[in-house]
C-alpha positions as CSV (number, residue, x, y, z in Angstrom):
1,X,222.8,36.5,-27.6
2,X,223.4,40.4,-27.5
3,X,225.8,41.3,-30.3
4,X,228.7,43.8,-29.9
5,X,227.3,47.5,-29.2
6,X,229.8,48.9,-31.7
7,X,227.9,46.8,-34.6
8,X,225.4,48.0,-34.1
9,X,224.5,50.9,-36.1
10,X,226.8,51.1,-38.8
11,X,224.7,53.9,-40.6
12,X,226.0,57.5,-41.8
13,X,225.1,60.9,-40.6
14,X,226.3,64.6,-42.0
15,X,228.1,66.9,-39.6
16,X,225.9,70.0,-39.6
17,X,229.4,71.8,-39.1
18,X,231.8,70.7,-41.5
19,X,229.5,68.3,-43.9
20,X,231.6,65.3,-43.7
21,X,229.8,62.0,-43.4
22,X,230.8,60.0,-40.3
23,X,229.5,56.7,-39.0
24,X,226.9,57.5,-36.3
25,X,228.3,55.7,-33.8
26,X,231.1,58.2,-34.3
27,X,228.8,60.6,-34.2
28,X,227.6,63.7,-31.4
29,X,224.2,64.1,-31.0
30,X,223.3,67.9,-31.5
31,X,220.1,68.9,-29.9
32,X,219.5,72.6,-30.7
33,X,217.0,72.9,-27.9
34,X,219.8,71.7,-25.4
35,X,218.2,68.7,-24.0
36,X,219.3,66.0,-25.5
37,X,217.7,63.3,-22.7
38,X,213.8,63.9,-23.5
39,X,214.3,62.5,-26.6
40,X,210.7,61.4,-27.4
41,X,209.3,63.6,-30.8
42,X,212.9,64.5,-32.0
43,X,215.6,64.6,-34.7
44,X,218.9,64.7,-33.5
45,X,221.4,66.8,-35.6
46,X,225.0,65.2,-35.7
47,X,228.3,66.8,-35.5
48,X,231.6,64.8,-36.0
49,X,234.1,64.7,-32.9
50,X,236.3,66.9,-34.2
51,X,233.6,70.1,-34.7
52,X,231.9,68.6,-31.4
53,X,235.4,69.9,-29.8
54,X,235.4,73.0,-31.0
55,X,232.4,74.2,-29.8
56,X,231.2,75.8,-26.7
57,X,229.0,72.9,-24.4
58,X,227.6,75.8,-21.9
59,X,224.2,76.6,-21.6
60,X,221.8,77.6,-24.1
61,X,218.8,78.7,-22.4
62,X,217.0,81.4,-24.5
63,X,219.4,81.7,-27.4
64,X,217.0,80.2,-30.1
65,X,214.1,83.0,-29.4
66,X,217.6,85.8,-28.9
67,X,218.6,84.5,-32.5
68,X,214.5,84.6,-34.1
69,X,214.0,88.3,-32.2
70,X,217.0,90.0,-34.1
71,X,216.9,88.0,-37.2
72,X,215.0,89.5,-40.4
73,X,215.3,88.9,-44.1
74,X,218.6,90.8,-45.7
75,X,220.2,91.1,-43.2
76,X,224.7,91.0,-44.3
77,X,226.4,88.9,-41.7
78,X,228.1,92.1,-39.8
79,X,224.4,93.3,-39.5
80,X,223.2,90.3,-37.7
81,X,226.7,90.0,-35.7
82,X,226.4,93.5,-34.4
83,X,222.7,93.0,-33.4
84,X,223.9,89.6,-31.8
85,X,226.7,91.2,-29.9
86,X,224.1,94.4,-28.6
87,X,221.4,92.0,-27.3
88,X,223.9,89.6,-25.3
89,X,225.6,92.9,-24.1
90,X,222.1,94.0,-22.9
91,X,221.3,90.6,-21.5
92,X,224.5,90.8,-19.3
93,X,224.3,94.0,-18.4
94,X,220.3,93.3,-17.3
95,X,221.5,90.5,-15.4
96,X,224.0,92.0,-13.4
97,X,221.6,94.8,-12.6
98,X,219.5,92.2,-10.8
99,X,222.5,90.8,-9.2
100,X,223.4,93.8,-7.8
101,X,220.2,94.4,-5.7
């Protein structure tokens, strides 16, 4: 006899937003590589439904090598920000350019 899905897995995970601990089944999945279907090899990350809310769900193509290609050691948090906010500017304006043609 199959039991109840919802008894399943009554383990708890951290929110990698806020820290709580949640029940997993309560639980997002957070894949930081954006596909969270090819599951073989991976940890999942968990956020709780609440933080899972706040965030954005759009794409993330290319934003962990943007992140490691401006990040360095010391930078403050306005430092990193600003480099951030220049390279995504760039990006945009490169992608419109090609648009354009």
């Amino acid at each position: 006899m199959w039991r109840a899905r919802r008894s399943r897995d009554r383990r708890t995970v951290v929110c990698i937003a806020c820290g709580d601990s949640v029940l997993r089944e309560d639980a997002r999945e957070y894949d930081k590589e954006g596909d969270r279907w090819n599951r073989r090899d991976k940890e999942f990350e968990y956020l709780c439904t609440d933080c899972d809310d706040e965030i954005c769900h759009q794409p993330r193509d290319g934003l962990e090598s943007l992140i490691l290609s401006i990040e360095s050691d010391g930078l403050t948090r306005e430092e990193f920000l600003g480099r951030y906010a220049d390279a995504v500017a760039a990006g945009e304006s490169t992608r419109r350019s090609e648009r354009d043609r």
